[in-house]
N, CA and C atoms of all chains as a GROMACS GRO file, in nm:
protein
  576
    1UNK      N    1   7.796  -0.120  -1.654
    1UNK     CA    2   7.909  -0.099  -1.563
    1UNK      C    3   7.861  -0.031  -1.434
    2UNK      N    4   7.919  -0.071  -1.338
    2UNK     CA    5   7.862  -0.008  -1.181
    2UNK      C    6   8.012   0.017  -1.137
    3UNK      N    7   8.072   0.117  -1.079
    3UNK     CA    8   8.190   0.192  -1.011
    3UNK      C    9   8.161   0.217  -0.861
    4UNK      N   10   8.222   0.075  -0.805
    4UNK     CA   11   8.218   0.065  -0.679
    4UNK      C   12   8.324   0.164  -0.601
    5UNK      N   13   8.313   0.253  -0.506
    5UNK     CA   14   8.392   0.347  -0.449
    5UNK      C   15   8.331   0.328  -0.270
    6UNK      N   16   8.439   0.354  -0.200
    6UNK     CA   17   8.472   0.422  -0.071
    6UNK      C   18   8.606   0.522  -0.069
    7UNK      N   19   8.553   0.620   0.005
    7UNK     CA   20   8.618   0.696   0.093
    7UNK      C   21   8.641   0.672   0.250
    8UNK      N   22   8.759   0.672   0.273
    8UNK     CA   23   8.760   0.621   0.424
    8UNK      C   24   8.897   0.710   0.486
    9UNK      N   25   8.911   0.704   0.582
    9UNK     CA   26   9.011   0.759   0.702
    9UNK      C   27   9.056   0.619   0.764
   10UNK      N   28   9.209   0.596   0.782
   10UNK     CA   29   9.218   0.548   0.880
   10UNK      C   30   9.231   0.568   1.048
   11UNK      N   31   9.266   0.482   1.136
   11UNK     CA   32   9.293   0.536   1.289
   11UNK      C   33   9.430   0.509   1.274
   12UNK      N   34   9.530   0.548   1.184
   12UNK     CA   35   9.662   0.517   1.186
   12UNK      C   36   9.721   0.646   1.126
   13UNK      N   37   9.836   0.726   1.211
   13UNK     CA   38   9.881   0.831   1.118
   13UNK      C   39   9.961   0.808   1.004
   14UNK      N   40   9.948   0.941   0.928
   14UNK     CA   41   9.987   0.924   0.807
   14UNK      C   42  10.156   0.825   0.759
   15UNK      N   43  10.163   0.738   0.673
   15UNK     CA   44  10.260   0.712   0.637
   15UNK      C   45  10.313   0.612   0.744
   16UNK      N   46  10.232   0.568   0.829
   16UNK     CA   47  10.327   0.432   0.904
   16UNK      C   48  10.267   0.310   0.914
   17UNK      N   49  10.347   0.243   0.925
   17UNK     CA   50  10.357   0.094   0.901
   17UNK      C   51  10.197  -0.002   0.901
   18UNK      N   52  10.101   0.052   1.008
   18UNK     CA   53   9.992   0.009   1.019
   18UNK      C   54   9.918   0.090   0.890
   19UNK      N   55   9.914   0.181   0.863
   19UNK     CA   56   9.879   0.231   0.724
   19UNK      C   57   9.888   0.122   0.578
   20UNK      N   58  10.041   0.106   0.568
   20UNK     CA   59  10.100   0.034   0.496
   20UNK      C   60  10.054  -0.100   0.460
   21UNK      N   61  10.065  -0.145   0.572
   21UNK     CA   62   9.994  -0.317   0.589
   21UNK      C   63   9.889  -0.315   0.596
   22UNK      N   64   9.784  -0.210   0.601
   22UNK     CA   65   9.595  -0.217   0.535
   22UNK      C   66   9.594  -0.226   0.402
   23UNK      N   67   9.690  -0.116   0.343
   23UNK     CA   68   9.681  -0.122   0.180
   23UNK      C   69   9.729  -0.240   0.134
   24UNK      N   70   9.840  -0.324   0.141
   24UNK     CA   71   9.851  -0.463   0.101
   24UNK      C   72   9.736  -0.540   0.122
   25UNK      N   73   9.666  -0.582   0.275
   25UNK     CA   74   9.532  -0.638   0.242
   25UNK      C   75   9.397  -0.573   0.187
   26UNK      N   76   9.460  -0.489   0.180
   26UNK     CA   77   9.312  -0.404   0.051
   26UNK      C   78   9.344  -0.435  -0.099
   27UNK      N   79   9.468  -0.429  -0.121
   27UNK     CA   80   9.519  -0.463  -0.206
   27UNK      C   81   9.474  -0.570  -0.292
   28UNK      N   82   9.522  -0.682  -0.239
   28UNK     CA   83   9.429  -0.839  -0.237
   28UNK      C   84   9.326  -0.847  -0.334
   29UNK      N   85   9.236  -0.752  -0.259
   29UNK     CA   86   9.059  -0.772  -0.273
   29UNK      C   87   9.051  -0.793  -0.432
   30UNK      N   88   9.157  -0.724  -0.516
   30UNK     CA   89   9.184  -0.730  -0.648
   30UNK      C   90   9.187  -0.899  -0.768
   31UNK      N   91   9.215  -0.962  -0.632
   31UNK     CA   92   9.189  -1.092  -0.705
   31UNK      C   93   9.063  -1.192  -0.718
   32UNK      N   94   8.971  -1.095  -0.621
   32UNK     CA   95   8.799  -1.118  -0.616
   32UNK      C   96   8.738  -1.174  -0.750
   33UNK      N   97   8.658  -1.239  -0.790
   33UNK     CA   98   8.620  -1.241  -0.935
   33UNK      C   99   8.549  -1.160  -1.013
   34UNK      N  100   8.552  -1.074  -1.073
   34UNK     CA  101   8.483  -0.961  -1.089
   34UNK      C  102   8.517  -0.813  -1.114
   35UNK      N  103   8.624  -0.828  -1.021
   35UNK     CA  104   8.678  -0.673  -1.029
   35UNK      C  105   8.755  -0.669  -1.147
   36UNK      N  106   8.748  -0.531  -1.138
   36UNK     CA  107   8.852  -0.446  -1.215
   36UNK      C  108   8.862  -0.331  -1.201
   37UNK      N  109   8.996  -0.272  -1.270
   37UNK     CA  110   9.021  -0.127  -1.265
   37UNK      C  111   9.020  -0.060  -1.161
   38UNK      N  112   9.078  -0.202  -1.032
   38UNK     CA  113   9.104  -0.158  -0.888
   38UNK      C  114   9.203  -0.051  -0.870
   39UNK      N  115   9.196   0.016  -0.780
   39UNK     CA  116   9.260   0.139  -0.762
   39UNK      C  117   9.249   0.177  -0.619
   40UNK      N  118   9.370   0.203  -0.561
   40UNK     CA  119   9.353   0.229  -0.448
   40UNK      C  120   9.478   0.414  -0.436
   41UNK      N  121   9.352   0.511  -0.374
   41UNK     CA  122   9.371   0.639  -0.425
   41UNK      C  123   9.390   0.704  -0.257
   42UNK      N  124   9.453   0.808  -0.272
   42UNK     CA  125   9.466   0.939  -0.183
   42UNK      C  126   9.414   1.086  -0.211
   43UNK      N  127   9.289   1.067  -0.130
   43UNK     CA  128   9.157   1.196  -0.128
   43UNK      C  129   9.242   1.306  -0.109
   44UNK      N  130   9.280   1.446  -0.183
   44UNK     CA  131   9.356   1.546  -0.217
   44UNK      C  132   9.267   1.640  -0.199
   45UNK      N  133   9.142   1.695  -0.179
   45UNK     CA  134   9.065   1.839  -0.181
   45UNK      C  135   9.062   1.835  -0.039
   46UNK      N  136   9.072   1.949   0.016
   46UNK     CA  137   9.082   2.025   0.160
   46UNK      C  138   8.927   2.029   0.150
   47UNK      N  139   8.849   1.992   0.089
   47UNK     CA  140   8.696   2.013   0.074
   47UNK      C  141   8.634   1.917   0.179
   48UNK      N  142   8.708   1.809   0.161
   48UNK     CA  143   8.687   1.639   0.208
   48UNK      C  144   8.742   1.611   0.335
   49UNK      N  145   8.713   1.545   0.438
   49UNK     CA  146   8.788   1.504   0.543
   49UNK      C  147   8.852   1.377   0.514
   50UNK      N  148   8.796   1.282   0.428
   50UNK     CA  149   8.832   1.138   0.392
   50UNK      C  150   8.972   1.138   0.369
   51UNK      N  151   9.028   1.037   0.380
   51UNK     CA  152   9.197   1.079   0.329
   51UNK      C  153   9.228   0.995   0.220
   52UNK      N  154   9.173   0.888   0.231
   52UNK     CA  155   9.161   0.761   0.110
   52UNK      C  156   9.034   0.760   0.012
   53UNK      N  157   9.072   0.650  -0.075
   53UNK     CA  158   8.965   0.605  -0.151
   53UNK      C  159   8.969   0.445  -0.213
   54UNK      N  160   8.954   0.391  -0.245
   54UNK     CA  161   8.902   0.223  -0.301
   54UNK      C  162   8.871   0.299  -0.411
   55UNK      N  163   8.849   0.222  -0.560
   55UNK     CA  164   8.704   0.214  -0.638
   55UNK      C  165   8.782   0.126  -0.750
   56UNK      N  166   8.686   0.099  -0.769
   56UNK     CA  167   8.668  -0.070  -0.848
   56UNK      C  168   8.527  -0.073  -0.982
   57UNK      N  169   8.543  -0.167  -1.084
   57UNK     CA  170   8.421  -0.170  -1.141
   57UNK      C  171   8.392  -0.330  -1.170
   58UNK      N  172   8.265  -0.325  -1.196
   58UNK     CA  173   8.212  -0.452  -1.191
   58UNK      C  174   8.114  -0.407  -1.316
   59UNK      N  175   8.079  -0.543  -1.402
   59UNK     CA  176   8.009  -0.546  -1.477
   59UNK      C  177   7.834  -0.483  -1.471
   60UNK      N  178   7.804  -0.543  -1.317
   60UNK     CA  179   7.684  -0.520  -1.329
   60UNK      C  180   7.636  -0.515  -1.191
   61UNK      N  181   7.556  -0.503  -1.120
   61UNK     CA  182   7.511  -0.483  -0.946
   61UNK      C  183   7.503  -0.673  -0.926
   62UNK      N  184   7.486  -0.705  -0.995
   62UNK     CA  185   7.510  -0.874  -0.971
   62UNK      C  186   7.636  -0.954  -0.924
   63UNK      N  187   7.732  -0.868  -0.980
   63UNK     CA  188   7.887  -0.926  -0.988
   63UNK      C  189   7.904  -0.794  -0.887
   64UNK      N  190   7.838  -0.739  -0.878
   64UNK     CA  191   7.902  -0.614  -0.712
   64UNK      C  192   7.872  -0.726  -0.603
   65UNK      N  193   7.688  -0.743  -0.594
   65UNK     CA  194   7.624  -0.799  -0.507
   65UNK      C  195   7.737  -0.959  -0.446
   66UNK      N  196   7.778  -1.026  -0.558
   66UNK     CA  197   7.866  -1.140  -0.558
   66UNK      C  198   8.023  -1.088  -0.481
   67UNK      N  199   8.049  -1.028  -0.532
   67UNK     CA  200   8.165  -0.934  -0.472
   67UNK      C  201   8.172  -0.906  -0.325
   68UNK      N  202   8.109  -0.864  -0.293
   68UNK     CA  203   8.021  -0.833  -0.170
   68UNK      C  204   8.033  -0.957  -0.014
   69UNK      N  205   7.959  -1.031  -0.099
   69UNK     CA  206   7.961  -1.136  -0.062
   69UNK      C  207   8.050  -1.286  -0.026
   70UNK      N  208   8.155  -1.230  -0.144
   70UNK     CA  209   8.251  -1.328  -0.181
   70UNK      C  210   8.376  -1.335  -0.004
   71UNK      N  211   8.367  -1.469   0.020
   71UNK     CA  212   8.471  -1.511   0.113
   71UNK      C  213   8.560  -1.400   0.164
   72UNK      N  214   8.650  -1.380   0.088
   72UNK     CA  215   8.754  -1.313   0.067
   72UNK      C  216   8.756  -1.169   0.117
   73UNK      N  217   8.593  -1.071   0.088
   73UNK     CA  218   8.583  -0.973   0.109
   73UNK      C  219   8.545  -0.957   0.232
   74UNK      N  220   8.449  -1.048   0.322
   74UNK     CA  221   8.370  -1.095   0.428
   74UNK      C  222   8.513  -1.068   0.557
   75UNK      N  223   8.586  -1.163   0.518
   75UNK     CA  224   8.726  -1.144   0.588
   75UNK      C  225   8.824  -1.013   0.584
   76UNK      N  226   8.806  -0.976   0.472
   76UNK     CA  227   8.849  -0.827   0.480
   76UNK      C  228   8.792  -0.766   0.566
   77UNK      N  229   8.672  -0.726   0.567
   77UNK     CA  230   8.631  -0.655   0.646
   77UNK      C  231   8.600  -0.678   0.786
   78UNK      N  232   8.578  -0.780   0.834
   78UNK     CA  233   8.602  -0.831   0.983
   78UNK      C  234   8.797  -0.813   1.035
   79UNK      N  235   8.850  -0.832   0.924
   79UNK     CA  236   8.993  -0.876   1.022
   79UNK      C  237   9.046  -0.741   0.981
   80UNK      N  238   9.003  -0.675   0.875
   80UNK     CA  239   9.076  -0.554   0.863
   80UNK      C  240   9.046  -0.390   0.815
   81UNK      N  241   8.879  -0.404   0.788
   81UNK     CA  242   8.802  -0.265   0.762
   81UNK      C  243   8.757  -0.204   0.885
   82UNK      N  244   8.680  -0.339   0.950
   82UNK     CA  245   8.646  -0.276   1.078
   82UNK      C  246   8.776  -0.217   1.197
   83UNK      N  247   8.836  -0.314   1.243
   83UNK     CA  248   8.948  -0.257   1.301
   83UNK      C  249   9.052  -0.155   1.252
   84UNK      N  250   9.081  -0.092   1.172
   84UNK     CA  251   9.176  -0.002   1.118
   84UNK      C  252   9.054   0.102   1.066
   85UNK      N  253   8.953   0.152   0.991
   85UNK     CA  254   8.906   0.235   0.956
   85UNK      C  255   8.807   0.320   1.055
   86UNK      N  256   8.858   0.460   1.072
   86UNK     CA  257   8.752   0.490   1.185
   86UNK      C  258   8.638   0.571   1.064
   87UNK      N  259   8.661   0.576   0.981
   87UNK     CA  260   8.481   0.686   0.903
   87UNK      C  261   8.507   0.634   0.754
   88UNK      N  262   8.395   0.591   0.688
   88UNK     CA  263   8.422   0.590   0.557
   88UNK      C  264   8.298   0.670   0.468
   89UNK      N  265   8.283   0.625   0.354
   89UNK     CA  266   8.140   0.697   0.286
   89UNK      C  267   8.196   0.594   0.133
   90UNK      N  268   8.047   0.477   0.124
   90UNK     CA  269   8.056   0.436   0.031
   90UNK      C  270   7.967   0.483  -0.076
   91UNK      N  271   7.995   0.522  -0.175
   91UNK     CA  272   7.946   0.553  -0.324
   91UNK      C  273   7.983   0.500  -0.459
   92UNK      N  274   7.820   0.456  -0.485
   92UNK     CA  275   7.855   0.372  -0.628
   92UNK      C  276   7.778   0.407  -0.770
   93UNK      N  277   7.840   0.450  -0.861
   93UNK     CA  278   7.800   0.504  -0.975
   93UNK      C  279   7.788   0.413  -1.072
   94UNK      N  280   7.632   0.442  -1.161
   94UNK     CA  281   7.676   0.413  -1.282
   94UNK      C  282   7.608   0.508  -1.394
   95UNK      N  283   7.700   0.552  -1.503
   95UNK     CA  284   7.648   0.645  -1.575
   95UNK      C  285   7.572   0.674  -1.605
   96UNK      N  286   7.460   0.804  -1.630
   96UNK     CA  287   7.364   0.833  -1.660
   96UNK      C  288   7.295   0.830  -1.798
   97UNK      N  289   9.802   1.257  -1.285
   97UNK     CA  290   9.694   1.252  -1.290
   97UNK      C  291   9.532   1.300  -1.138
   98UNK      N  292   9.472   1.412  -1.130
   98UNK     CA  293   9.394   1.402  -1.065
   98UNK      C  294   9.222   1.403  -1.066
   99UNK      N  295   9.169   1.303  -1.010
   99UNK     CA  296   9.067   1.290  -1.052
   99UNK      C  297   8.952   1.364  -0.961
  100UNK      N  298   8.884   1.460  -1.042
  100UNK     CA  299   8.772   1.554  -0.950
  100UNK      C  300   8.629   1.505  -0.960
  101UNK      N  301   8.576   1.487  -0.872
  101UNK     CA  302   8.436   1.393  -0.860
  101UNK      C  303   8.388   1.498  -0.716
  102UNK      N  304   8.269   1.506  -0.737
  102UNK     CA  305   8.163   1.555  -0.636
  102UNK      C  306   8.036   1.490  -0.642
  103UNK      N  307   8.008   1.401  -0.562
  103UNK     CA  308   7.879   1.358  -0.533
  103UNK      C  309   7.768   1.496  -0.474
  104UNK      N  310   7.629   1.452  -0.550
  104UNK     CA  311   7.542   1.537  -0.522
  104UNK      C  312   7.387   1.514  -0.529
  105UNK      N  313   7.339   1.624  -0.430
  105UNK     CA  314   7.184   1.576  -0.470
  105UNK      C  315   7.062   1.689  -0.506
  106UNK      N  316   6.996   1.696  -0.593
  106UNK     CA  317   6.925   1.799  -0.661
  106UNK      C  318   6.830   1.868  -0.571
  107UNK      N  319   6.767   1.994  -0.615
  107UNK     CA  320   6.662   2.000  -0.519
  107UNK      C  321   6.503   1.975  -0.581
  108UNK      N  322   6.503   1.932  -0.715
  108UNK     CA  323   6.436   1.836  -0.789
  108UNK      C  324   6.399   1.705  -0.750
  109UNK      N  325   6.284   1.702  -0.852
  109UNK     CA  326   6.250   1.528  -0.812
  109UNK      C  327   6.290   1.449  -0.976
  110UNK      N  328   6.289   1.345  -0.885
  110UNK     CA  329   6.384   1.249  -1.021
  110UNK      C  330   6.303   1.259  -1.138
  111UNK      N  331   6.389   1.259  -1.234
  111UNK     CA  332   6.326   1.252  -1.394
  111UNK      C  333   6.216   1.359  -1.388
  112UNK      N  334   6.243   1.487  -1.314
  112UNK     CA  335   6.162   1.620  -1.368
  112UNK      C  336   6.250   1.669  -1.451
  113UNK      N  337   6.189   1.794  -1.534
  113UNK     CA  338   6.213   1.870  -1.645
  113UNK      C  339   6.389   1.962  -1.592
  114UNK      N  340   6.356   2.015  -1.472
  114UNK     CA  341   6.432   2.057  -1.372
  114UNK      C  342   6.557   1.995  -1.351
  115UNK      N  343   6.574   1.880  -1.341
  115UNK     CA  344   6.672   1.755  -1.322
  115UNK      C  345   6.762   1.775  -1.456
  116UNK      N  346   6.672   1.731  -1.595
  116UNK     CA  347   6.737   1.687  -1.716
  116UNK      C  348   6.790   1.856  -1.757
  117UNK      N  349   6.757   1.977  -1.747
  117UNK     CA  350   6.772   2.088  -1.770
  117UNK      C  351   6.920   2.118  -1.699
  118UNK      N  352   6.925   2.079  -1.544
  118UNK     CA  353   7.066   2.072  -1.496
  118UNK      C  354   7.171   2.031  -1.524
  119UNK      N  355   7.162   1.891  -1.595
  119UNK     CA  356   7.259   1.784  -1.644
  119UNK      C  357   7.309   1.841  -1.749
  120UNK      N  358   7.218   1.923  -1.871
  120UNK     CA  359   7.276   1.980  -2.011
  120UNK      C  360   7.321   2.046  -1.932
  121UNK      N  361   7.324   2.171  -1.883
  121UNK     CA  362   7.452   2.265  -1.804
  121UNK      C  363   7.540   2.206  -1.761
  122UNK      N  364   7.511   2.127  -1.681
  122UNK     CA  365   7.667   2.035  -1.686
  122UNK      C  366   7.711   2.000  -1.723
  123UNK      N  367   7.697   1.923  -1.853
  123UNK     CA  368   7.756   1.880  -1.959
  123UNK      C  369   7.836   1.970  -2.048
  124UNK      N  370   7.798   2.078  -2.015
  124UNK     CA  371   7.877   2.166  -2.095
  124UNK      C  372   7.997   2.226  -2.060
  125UNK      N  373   8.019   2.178  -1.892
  125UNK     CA  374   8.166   2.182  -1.805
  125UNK      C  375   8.259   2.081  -1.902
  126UNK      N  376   8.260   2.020  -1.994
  126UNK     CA  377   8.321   1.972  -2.040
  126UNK      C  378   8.413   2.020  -2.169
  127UNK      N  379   8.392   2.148  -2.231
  127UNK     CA  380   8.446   2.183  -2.281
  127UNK      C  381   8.564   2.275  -2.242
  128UNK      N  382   8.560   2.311  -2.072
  128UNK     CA  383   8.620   2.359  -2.050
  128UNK      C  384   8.827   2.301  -2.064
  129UNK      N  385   8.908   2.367  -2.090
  129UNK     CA  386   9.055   2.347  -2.105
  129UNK      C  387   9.059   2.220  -1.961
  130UNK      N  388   9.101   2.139  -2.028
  130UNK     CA  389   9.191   2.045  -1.951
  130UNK      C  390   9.138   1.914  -1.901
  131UNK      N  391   8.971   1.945  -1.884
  131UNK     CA  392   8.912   1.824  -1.846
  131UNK      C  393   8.869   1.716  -1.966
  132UNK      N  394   8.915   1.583  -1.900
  132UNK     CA  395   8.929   1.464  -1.985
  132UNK      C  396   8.812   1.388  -1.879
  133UNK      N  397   8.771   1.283  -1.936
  133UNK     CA  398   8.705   1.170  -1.897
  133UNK      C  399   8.603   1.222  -1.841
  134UNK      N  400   8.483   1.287  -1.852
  134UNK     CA  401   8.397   1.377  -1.837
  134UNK      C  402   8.261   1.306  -1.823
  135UNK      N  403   8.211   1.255  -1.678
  135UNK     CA  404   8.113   1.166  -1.672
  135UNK      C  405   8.037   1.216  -1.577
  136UNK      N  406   7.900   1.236  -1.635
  136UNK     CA  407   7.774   1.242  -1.521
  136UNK      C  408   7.694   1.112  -1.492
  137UNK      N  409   7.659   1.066  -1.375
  137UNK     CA  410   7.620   0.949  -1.289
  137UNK      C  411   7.542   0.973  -1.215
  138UNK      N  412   7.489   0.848  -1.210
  138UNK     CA  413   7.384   0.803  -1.131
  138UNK      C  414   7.435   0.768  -0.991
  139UNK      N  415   7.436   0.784  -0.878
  139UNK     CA  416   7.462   0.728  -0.768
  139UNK      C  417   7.360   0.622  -0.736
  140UNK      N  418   7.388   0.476  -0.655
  140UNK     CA  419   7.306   0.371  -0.631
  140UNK      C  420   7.310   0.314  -0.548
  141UNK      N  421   7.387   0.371  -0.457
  141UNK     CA  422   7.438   0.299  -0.366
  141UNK      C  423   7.342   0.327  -0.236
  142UNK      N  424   7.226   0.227  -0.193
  142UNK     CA  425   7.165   0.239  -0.109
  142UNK      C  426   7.221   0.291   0.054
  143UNK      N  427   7.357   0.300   0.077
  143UNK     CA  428   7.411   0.300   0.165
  143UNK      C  429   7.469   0.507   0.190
  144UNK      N  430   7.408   0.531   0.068
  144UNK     CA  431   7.501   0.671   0.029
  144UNK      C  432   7.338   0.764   0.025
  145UNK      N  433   7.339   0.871   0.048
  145UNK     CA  434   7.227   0.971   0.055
  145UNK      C  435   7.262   1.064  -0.067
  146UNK      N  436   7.361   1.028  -0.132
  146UNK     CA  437   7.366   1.158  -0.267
  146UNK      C  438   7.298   1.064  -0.414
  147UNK      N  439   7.279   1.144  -0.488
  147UNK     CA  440   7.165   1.093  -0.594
  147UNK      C  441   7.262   1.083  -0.741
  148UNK      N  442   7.358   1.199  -0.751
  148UNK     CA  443   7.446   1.198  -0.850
  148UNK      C  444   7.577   1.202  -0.842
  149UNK      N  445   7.651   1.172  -0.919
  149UNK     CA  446   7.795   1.240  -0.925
  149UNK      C  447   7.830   1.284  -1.067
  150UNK      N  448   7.978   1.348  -1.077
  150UNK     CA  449   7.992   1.367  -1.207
  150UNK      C  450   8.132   1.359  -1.163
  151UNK      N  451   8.228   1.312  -1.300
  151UNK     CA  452   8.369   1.307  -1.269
  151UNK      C  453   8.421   1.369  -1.369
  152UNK      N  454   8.571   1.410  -1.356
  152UNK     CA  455   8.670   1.451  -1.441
  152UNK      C  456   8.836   1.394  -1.437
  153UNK      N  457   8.829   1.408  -1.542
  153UNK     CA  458   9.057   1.413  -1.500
  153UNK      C  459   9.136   1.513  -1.533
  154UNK      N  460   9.204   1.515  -1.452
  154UNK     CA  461   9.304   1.635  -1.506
  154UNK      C  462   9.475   1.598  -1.485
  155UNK      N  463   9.509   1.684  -1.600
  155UNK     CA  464   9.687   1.597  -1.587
  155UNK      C  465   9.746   1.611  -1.443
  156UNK      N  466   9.681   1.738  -1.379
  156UNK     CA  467   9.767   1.768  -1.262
  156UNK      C  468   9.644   1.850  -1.153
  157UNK      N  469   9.723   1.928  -1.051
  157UNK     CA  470   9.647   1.997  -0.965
  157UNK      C  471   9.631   2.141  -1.039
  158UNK      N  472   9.730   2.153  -1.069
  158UNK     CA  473   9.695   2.300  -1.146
  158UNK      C  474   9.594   2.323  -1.268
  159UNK      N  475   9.592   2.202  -1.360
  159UNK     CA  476   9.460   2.205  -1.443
  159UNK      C  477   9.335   2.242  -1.365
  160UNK      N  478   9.356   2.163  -1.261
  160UNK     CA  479   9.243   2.138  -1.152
  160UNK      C  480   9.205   2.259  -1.130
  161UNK      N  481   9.281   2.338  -1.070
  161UNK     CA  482   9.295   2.502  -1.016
  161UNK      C  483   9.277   2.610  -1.125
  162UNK      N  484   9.276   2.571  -1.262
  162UNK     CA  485   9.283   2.620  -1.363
  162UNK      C  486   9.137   2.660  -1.411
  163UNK      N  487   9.082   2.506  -1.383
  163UNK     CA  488   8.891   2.463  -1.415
  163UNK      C  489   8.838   2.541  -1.291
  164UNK      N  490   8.891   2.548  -1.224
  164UNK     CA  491   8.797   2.612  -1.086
  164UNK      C  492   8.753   2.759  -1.101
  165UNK      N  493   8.921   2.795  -1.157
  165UNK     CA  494   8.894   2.910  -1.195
  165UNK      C  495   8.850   2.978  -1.320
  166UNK      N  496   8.800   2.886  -1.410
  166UNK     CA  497   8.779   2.918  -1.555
  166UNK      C  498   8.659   3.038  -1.530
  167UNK      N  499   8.583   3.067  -1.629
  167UNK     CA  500   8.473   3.146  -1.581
  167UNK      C  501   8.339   3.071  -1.652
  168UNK      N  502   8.386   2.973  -1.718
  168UNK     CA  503   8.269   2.915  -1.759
  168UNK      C  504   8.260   2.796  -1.645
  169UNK      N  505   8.330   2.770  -1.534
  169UNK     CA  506   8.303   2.675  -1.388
  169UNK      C  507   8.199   2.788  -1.314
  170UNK      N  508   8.284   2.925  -1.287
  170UNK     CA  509   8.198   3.028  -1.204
  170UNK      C  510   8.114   3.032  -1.237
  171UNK      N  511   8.079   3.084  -1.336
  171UNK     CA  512   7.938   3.094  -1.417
  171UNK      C  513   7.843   2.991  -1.367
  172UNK      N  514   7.858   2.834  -1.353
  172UNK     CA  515   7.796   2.739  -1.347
  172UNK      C  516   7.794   2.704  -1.205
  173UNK      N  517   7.852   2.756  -1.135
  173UNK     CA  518   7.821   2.700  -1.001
  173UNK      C  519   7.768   2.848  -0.931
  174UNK      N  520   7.754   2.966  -1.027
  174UNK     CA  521   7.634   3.077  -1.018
  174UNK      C  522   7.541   3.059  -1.025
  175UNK      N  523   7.503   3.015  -1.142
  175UNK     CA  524   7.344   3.040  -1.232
  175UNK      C  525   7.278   2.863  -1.191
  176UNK      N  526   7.377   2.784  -1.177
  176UNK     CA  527   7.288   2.687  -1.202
  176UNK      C  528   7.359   2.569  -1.079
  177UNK      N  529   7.485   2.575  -1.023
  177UNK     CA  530   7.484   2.442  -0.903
  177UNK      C  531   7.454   2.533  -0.769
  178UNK      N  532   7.457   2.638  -0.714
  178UNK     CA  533   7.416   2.694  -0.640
  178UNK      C  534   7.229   2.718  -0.562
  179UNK      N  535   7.176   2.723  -0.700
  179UNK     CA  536   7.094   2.752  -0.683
  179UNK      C  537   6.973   2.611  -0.728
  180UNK      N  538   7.035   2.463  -0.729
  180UNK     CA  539   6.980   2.341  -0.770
  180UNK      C  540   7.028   2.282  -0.692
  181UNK      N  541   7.152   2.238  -0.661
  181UNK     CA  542   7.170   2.126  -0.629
  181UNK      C  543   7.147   2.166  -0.432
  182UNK      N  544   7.077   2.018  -0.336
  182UNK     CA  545   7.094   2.066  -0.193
  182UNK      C  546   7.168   2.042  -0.134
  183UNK      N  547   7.269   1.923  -0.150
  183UNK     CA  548   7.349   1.854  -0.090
  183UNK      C  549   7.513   1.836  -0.198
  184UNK      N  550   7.616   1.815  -0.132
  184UNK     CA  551   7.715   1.760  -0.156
  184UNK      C  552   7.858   1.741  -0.127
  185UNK      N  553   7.916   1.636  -0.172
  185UNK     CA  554   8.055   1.646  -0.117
  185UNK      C  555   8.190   1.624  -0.230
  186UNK      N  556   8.247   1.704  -0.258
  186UNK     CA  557   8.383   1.705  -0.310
  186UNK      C  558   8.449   1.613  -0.292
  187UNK      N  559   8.483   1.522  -0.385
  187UNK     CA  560   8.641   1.459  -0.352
  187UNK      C  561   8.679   1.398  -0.492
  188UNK      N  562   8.819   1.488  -0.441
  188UNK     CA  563   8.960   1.427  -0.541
  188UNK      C  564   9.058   1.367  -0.490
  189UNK      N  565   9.109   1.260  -0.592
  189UNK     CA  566   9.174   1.168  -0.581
  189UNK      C  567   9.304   1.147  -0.657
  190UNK      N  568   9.398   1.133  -0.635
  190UNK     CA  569   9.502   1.077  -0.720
  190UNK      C  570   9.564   0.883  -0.688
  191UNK      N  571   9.623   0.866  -0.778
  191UNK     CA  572   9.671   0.748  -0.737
  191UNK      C  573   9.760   0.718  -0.622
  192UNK      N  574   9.761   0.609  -0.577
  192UNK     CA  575   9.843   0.592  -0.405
  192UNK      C  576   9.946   0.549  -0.455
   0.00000   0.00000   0.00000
């Protein structure tokens, strides 16, 4: 198992409409082949600047790597990671 | 539900004596009241500069606040994450 994660900020204040309509197409990404145990979270420690989070798991860095790659995600991120997210921090675990 | 995760990086080198000696101390944050799903990790993500993480759950924020303040957390971020680990970043999450 590999636990695909980002932390990100958007350039949209809290709670409006451009917020809203990123998480529906983030949303999506859920029907990728591969995923699971998609989750789309709100970063809570005053520790963190991030305000969000993604994380997802995939079987193996193969089905990440595919993931990755897949159509679907390619377009995500051109029509809607890059333009709406100003900082993120991706981190991916797998148990020790 | 909130989930507490801190990515981190040792001031060890991988797979020294030093490293595996840290992890049993950490592992033993797990007995503390309240924390569920209790995972130490590997970070892999070529894109990320931290080496580990470890996660938890807790029913709420106040468990959360509860573990922080236990004295077997103090204790451990005394004797042994203070003085090991060089790098890291906090973040908790709940569901969106």
């Amino acid at each position: 198992m590999i636990r695909h994660t980002v932390a990100f900020t958007l350039n949209h204040s809290a709670d409006s409409a451009e917020e809203s309509a990123f998480m529906n197409e983030a949303r999506a990404l859920t029907a990728i082949p591969g995923v699971t145990k998609f989750e789309i979270l709100r970063q809570v420690s005053p520790k963190c600047d991030y305000r969000f989070g993604i994380s997802m798991e995939f079987v193996d860095q193969a089905e990440l790597d595919a993931y990755a790659a897949h159509p679907m995600h390619t377009e995500f991120v051109e029509k809607h990671w890059i333009p709406n997210v100003s900082d993120f921090q991706e981190i991916d675990y797998i148990t020790l």
